[in-house]
N, C-alpha and C positions, 0 to 999 in steps of 0.2 A: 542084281536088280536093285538091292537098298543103292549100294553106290548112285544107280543110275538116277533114283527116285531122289538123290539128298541133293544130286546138283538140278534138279531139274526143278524142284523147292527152290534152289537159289534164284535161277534164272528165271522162275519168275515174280520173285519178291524182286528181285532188280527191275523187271519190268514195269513194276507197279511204279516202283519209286522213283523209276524215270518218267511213266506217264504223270504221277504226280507233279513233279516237276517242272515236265512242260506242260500241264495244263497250270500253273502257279504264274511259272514266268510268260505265258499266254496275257493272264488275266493282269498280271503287273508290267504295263508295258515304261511306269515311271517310275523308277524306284524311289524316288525320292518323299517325304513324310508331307505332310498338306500343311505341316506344323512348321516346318523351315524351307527358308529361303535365302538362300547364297546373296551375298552382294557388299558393294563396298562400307554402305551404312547401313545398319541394324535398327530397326524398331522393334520394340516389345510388344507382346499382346498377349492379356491377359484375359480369358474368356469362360466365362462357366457354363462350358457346352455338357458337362452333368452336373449335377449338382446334390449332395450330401443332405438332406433333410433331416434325417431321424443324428441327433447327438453317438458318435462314436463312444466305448468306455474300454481302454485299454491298459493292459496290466502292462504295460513295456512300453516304448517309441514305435511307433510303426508308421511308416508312410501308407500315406491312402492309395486304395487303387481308383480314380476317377474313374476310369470305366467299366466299373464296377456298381455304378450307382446311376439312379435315374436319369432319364437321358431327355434332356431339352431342345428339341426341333427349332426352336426360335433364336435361342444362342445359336446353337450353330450355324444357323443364317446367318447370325451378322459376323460369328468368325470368318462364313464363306466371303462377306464385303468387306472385312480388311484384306484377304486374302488378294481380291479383285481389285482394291483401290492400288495397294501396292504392284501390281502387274498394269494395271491402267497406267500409275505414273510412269512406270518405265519405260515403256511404250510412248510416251506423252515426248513430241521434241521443244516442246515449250517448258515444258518445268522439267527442271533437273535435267537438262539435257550430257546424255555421257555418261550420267550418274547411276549408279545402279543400287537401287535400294533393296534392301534382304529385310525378312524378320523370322524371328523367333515366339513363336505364340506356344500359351502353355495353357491347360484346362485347369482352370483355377473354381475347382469344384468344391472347396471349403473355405470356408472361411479362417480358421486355424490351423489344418494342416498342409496347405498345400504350400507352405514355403520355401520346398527346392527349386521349384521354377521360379520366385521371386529371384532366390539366391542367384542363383543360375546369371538371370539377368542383368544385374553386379557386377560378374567375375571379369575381372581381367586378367589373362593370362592363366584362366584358370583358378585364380586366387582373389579372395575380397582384400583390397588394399587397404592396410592400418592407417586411419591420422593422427601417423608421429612426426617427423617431419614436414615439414611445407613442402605439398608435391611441386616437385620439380617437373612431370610430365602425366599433366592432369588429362591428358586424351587415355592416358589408361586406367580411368578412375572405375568404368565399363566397358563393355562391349557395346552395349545401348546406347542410343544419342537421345530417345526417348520412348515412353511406354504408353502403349494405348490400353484404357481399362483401366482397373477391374468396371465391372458394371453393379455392383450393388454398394451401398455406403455402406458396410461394416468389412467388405472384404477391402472395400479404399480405405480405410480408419487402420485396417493391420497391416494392410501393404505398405501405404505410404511413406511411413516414415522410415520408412529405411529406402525411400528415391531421395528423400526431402534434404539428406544430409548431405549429400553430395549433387543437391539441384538438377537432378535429372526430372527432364518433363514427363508428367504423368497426364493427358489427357483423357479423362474419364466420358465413356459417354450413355453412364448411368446415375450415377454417384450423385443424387439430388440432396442430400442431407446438407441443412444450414451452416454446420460447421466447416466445411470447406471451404469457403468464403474468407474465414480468416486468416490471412497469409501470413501471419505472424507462426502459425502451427503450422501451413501447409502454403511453403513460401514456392511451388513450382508444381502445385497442383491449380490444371484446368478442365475445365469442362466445357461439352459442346448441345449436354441438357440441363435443362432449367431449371434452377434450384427449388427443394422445397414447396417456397414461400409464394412462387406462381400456381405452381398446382393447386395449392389451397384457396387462392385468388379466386381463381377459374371455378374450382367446385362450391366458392359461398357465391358467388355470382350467378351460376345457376340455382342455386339455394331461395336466392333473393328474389331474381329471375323470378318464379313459380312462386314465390310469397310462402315459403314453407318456415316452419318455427319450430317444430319438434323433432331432433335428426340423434341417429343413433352412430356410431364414429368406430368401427373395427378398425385394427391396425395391426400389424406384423409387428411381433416383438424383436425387434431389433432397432439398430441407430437409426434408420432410413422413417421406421414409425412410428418410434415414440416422440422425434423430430417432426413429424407430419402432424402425430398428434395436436404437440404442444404448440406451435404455430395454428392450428384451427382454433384451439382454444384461444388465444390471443388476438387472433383475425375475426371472433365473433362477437368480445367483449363490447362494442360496446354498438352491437346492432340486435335485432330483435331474433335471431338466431338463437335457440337455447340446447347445449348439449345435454338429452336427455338419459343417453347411457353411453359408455365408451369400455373397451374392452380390448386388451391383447391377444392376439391371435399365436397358437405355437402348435409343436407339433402333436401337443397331449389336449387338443382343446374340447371344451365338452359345448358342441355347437345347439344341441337339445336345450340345456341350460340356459346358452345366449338368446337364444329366440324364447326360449319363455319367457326370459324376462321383457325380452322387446315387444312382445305380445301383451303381458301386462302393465305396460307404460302406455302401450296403443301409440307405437312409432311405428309410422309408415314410411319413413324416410332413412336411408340406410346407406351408409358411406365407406365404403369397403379401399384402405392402404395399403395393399399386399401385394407379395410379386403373384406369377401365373398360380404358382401350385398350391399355393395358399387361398385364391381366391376361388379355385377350383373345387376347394375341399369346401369352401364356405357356402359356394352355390350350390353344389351337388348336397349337401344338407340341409339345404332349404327345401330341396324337391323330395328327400325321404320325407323330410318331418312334416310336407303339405304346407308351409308357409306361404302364404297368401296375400296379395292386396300391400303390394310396397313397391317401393321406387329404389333402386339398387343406386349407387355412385360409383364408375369405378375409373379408380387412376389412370394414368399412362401406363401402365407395364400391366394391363390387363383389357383398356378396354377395346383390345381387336384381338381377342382371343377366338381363334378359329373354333376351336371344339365347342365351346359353351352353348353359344347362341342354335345350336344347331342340338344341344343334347334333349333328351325324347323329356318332357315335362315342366320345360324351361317357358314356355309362353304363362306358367300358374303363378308363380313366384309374382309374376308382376310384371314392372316395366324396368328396361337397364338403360341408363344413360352412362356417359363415361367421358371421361377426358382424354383425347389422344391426340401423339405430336403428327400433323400431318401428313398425307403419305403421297411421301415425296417420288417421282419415280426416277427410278439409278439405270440411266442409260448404259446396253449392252451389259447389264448383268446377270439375265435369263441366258443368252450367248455362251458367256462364263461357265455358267452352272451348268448348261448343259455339256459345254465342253469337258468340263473339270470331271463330271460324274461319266463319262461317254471313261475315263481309265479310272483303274485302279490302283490306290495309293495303299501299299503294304505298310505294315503299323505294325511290326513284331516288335519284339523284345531286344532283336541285335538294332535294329533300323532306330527305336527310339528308346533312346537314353534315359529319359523321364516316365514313368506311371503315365504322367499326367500330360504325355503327348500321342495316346492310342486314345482314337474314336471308336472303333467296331460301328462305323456307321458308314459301310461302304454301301451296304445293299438299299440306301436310302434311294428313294429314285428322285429325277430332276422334278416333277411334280411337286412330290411335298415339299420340296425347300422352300421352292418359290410359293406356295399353297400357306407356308406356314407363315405364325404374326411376324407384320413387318413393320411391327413399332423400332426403335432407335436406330433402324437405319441409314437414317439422313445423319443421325449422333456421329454411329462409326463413318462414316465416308469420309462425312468433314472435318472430324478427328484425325483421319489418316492426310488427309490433303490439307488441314496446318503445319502438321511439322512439317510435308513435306515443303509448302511455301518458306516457312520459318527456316528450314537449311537451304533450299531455294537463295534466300536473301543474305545467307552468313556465307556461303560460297558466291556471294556474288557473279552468280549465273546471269550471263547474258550474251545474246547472238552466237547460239546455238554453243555454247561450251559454259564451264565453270570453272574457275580459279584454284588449281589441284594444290595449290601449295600454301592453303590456308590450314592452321592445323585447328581441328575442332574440339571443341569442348560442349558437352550437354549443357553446360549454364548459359554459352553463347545462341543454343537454339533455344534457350528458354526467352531469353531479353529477346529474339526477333517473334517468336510465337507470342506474345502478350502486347505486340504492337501488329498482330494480325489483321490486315486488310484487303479482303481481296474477293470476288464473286464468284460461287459456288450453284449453279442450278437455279439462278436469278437469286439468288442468295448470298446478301452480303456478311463474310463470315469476319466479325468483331470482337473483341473480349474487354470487358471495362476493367475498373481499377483490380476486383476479386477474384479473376479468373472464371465471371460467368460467360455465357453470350449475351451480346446485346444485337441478337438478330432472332426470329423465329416466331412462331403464333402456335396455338393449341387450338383441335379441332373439336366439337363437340358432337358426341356422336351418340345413337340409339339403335337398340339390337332388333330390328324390324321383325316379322313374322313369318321372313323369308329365310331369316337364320344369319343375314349380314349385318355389321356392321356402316349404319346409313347416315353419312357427315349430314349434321342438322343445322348448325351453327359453327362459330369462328371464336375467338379470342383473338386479338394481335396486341402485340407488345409494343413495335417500331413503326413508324417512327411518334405514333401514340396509342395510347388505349383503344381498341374497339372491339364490343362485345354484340355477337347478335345470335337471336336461335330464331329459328321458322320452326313455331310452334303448329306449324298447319300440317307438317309431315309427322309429327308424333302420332302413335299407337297407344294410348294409355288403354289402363286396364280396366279404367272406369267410362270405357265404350264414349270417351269423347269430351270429359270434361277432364279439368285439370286438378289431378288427388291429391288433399289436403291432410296437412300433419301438423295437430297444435295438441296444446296438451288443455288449453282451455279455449272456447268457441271466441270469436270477435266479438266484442263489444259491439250492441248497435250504438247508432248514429251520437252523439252525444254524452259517453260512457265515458266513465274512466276505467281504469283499472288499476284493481288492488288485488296487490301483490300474493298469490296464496301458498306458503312454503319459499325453499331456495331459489325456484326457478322463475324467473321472472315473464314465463311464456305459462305459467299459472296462475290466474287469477279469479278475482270475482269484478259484475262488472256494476256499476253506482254510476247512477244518473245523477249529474253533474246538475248541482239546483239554480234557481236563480242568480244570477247576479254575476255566472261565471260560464264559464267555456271549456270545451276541449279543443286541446292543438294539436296537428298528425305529429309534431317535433317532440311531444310529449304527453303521451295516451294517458300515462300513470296519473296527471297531477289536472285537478279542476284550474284552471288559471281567473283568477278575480277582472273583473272588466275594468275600466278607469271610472272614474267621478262621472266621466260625461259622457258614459255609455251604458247601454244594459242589454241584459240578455236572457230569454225564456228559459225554463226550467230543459237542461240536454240540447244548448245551443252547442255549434262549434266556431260561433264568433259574435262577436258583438257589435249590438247598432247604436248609432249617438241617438242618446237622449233627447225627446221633445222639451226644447227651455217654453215654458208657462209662464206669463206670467197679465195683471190686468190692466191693458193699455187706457190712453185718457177716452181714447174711441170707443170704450167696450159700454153699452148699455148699460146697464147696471151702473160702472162709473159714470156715467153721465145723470143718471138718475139720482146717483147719491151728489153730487155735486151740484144738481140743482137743486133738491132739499137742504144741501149747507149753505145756497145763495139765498134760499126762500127763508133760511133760518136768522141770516144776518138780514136780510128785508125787514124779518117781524120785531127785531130785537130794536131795529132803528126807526118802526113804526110805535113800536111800544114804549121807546125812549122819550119820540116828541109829543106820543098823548099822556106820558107820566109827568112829561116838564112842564106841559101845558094846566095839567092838573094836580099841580104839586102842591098848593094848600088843601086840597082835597082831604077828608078821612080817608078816603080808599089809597089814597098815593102814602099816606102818613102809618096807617096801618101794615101796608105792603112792604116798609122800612126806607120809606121816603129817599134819603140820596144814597141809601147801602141798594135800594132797586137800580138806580144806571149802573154801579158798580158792576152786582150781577149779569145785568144785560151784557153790557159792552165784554165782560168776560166769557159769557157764552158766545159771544161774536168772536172773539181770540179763541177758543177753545175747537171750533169749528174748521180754522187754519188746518188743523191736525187732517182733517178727513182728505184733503187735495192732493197729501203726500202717498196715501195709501196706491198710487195707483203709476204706473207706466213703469216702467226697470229700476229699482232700485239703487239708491247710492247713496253713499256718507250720511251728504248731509237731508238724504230724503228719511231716513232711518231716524234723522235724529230727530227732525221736524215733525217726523210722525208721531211721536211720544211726547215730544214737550211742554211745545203749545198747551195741551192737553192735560198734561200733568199739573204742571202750574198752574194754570186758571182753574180750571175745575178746583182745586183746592182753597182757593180765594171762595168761589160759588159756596162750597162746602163749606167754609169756614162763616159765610154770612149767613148760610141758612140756620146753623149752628148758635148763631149768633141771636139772630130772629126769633127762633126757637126759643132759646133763653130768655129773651127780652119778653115773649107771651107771656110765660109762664111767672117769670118777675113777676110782670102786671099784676096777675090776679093771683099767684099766691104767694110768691115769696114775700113780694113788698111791704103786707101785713106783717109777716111774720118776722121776717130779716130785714128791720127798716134802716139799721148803716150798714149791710152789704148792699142795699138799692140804693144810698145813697152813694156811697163809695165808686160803684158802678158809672151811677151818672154822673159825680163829680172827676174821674179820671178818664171818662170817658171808654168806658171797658171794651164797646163793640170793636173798635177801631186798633184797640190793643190786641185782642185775640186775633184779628183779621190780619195786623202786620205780621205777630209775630209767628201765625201758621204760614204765611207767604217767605215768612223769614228764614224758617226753617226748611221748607220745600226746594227753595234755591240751592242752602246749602246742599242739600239732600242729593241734588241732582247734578251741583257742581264736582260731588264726591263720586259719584255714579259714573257719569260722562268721564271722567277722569281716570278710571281704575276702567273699566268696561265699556265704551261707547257703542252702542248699537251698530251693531255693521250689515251690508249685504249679508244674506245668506241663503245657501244652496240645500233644500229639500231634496236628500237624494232615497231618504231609506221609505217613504210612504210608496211611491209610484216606482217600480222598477225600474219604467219604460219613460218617467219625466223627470224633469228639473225645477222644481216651484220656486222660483225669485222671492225671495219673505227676505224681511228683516229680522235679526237675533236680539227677542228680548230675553237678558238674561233676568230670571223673578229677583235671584240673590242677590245680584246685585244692586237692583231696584227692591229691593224689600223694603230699605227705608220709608222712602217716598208711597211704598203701594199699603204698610202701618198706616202710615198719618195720613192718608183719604180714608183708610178703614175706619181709622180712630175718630174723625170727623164724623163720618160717617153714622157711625154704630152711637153718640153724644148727640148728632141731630136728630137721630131716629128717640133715643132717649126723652128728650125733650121736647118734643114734637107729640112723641106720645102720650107725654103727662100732660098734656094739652088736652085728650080726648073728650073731658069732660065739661069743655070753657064752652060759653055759648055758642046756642045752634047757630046761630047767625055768621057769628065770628069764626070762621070757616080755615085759618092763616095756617093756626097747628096742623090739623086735620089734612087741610091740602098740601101741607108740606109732609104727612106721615106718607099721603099717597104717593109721593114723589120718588120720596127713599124707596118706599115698598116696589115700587115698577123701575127703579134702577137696578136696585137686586134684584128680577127677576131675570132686567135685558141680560145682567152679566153672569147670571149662573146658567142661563141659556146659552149666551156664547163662548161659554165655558165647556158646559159638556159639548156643545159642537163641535169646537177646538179639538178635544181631546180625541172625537171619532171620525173626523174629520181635517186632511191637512190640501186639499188642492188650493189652487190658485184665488177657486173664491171666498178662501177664507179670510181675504184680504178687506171683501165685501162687506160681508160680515160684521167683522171688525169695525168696519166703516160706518158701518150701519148702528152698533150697539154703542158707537159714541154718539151720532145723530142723536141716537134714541135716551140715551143721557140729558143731553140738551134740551131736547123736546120735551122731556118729561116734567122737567122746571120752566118751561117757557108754556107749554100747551097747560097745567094744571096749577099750577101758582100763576100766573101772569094774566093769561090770557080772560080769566072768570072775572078779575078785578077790571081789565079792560070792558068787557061787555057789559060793568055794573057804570062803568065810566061812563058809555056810552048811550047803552039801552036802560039803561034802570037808575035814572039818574037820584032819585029822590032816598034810593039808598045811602045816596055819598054824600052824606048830610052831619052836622054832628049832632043834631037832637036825635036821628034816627041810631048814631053807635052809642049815646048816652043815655037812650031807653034800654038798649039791649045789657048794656053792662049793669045799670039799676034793678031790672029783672034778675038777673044773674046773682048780684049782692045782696038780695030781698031771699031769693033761695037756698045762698052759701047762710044767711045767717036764720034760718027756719031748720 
């Protein structure tokens, strides 16, 4: 019975093992790996369908196991479309016809450990060939003719340079970091997405787009974001964009801390660099910690993340817009996939060679492939369909065969791939001098409240710039207006702003005062208006000035210009009843032929008043002062005179009888009279000479006018403005020591009046001057010379006229030689 029971154990542990079996070889009806494919030319590909997050720490070497580690649905989408672009081509009797393209794709799930599948890619013959000698038979420098991938810039930064040395093309179609670009370090590195320094393009353009100023800048600690960084910092220098906090993102990050502090800055704008799993980690801690009322940014390599916009508390956070490369669709690729997933591809440990060529991702269904992000898809396809153009052209394929007997070299499909020209999905695929494209547009998109992904606007690059968003389909969270992120409010209308701390989107805001403006070109700085413009207190531009000034039309001048006609009338009335009654006492008393002197010089000094009036010039500036100057100092100098000559009369004469003689024998009037004219000349010829009176423009009384006047300078007229004071103040002298001469003889007395009402006209038009400067101060001016003139012609002249005419019996000499006999009867009592 054991006997029978031990074989009867056997036969049915065999039966297992067989059922096993055939239900294995059922479910494998392709043995072959998804990771290789046979053919006469080899491409590489390198894809991080898991990917390694947390830092490995090992005491020894150890290869990583990739599938072992987190497993990314979106990679391996786009490993499934190089898989399908390389079977498209084969299939294709237009490209590469006859030709049969293989690859070898490896799960390049670290960034530093996954270097046997680089090596791998290398091997010729199994062996990396040394450069010791000058290869003699460089087709066996690899297996490879070129490599598509890696998809992240640090995994391109370690890969690279070991394709670069032996010019193997590496088509990357992730690898945005700026330093690619340099072909001096990475002389057969391309790519078929868009560097960097576009994505950052695109998210300050929406930035700007929305008029936003206070923006917070996360980024993946690696080359791809600190590259993304420092390129936004440099893209926002010198526009009103201000980085208000910026932060590395890693595996240990304390996102509690990061939002505190975003919180405390009061940024509502948030610009998230990071691949999927990073940005995942960043959103899903926004929703523990209740973070609220912000605007998300996110990259291409996240913003059509299936899972997010759909996770339970993702509407609180706020609003997400994003950047993403548009979604292109890849004819008969659903077909594929479902084909491909319809068997099963065995992935043991005999079947594949590598770690890093097992998925355990058979029980995927066709659904989620297709279901999952289909960002860089259009990258891989037309990454796989350059090279294949680019050997296309080096085998000079054409009319349905290829030229078997060219021998290939990777450097030969590098020089035809970098003169890439050809149409891809209405897509012309291009590469300029650095190995970018010069073909593609980025979509702008917003995570709607349906949980999609909703294109809102465009970017295009080719064959010019164009940027648009339809802000009508946005969802904001502030239920319809568009949310604002400043770290200090807009200046109103008219403001400047000054600067409060480092940030120059902090300020305080100063109404910008008279006489100046604000420009949108430059908020910070009040701008000064010109001479001939002006502007209200917080204008933001300025208006030309009203020019003032008083023409010969204006009333007033016409006024004062007929009292300086009526003034030269009286002067030439009173000339020919002086000359008619020139042996008279009253003509002889009044200083007999020093009286025409006077006159005719008030008639010159009158000149002056005509100039005060229409636009100013030269020689109106000058005429207005001269005339005036000079004669009146003649006048001055007679009444001076006069004055003297009373006071002789009656008291010095007694007293000082050879200074009265002296006087009369030298004839003194006539000597003081030249030689205060003599000196006035000078005076003025020194004046006019150093300083001459010129136009000039009143701009600081009126904000809003321009007063035409003329520039007297006093300094330089001092001299001249002394010696009338000096006459002045010696007539008034003498005049006044007269107070006491007879009633009758009235000559002193009415000359004290004269002086006294000239110094009042002109310390009247003085303080007026001072509080006043419009146009009719010109008037004025005009007016307080008249009133000069008048006051020597109305009160000296005109009383001796009326004794001429109506009181004749006065102008007698018994009647002035009674009055002086009284006078001498009283001085000697």
């Amino acid at each position: 019975v054991g006997a029978v029971n031990y074989k009867m154990g056997h036969c049915l542990a065999f039966l297992c093992l067989l059922g096993s079996f055939l239900h294995a070889f059922a479910q494998c009806t392709v043995p072959a790996s998804e990771f290789r494919l046979e053919g006469y030319y080899l491409i590489g590909g390198l894809f991080d369908i898991h990917h390694a997050t947390d830092p490995v720490h090992n005491d020894r070497p150890e290869a990583i196991n990739c599938s072992s580690q987190p497993f990314l649905l979106p990679n391996y989408r786009r490993f499934q479309l190089m898989r399908f672009s390389v079977e498209e081509i084969n299939n294709s009797t237009e490209l590469l016809p006859n030709v049969s393209l293989g690859y070898e794709i490896f799960d390049h799930c670290s960034d530093t450990q996954s270097f046997p599948g680089i090596l791998n890619l290398i091997l010729a013959n199994g062996m990396i060939q040394p450069w010791g000698e000058a290869h003699k038979n460089l087709s066996k420098v690899s297996k490879v003719i070129a490599v598509v991938g890696p998809f992240t810039s640090t995994q391109a930064l370690t890969a690279a340079p070991l394709f670069m040395a032996d010019f193997i093309p590496m088509v990357s179609y992730g690898a945005s970091s700026s330093v690619f670009s340099s072909k001096a370090q990475f002389p057969s590195f391309l790519r078929t997405v868009h560097p960097n320094k576009v994505v950052i393009e695109v998210i300050v353009s929406i930035i700007q787009h929305f008029n936003w100023h206070w923006v917070a800048f996360l980024y993946i600690e690696n080359d791809f974001g600190i590259d993304g960084r420092d390129l936004f910092i440099k893209r926002i220098k010198d526009t009103e964009i201000c980085l208000a906090y910026t932060k590395s993102l890693g595996h240990d990050t304390d996102y509690s801390q990061i939002f505190k502090l975003i919180e405390a800055q009061r940024i509502h704008i948030i610009i998230i660099l990071a691949p999927k799993t990073t940005a995942e980690a960043v959103i899903e801690s926004a929703i523990q910690l209740n973070i609220t009322n912000k605007v998300w940014i996110a990259d291409d390599g996240w913003s059509l993340n299936k899972r997010l916009p759909k996770t339970k508390g993702i509407k609180n956070i706020g609003t997400v817009l994003g950047v993403s490369q548009p979604l292109i669709t890849i004819p008969r690729f659903n077909d594929f996939i479902s084909s491909s997933k319809s068997q099963t591809h065995c992935e043991n440990a005999e079947q594949s060679m590598f770690c890093s060529q097992v998925c355990n991702c058979s029980t995927l269904s066709t659904e989620a492939i297709l279901a999952a992000d289909p960002s860089f898809s259009f990258p891989v396809y037309s990454a796989v369909y350059a090279i294949a153009h680019a050997l296309h052209n080096v085998l000079q394929c054409g009319s349905g065969r290829c030229n078997g007997n060219i021998t290939l070299y990777p450097h030969m499909v590098l020089a035809k791939l970098k003169k890439s020209n050809f149409k891809l999905l209405n897509q012309r695929i291009q590469f300029d001098e650095n190995g970018d494209p010069k073909y593609g547009s980025y979509s702008i998109v917003f995570w709607n409240h349906s949980g999609d992904a909703e294109e809102i606007g465009f970017y295009n690059f080719y064959p010019r710039v164009n940027f648009f968003i339809n802000s009508t389909k946005l969802q904001w969270y502030t239920k319809g207006q568009v949310p604002t992120s400043q770290c200090s409010p807009e200046c109103p209308v008219g403001h400047a702003k000054k600067q409060d701390g480092i940030h120059k989107c902090c300020f305080n805001c100063e109404i910008c005062p008279n006489g100046t403006y604000i420009n949108s070109t430059d908020p910070y700085t009040c701008i000064h208006c010109k001479e001939t413009e002006w502007s209200a207190e917080g204008s933001t531009s300025c208006s030309l000035r009203v020019v003032e000034y008083i023409p010969f039309t204006d009333s007033g001048a016409i006024v004062i210009m007929v009292l300086a006609c009526v003034l030269v009338g009286l002067t030439a009335a009173m000339s020919v009843l002086f000359a008619i009654n020139y042996n008279t006492p009253i003509v002889r008393s009044a200083g007999g032929p020093m009286c025409f002197l006077i006159l005719v010089c008030l008639s010159f000094c009158s000149i002056s008043v005509f100039f005060y009036f229409d636009k100013p010039t030269t020689s109106f500036c000058i005429l207005r002062f001269l005339p005036f100057l000079l004669f009146y100092t003649v006048c001055l100098a007679c009444f001076v005179v006069r004055s003297f000559q009373i006071v002789c009369i009656f008291k010095i004469a007694a007293k000082f009888p050879d200074l009265h003689s002296w006087w009369m024998k030298c004839h003194g009037q006539w000597l003081v009279i030249t030689v205060a004219f003599g000196i006035q000349v000078l005076l003025l010829l020194i004046s006019y000479s150093f300083d001459p009176s010129n136009p000039y423009n009143e701009t600081v009384w009126y904000p809003d006018k321009i007063i035409l006047s003329c520039d007297f300078n006093l300094k330089t007229f001092s001299g001249s403005m002394i010696l009338l004071l000096s006459l002045c103040s010696l007539c008034f002298i003498f005049s006044y020591m007269g107070k006491d001469l007879p009633k009758n003889y009235n000559e002193a007395k009415a000359i004290t009046f004269c002086l006294l009402l000239l110094i009042l006209t002109w310390i009247i038009f003085a303080t007026v001057a001072v509080l006043y400067r419009g146009k009719y101060i010109e008037i004025l001016n005009a007016l307080a010379v008249l009133s000069s003139l008048y006051s020597f012609l109305l009160w000296y002249f005109l009383p001796k006229c009326y004794i001429i005419v109506f009181q004749p019996h006065k102008n007698t000499k018994q009647y002035f030689q009674g009055i002086i006999q009284d006078y001498t009867k009283t001085m000697s009592q």
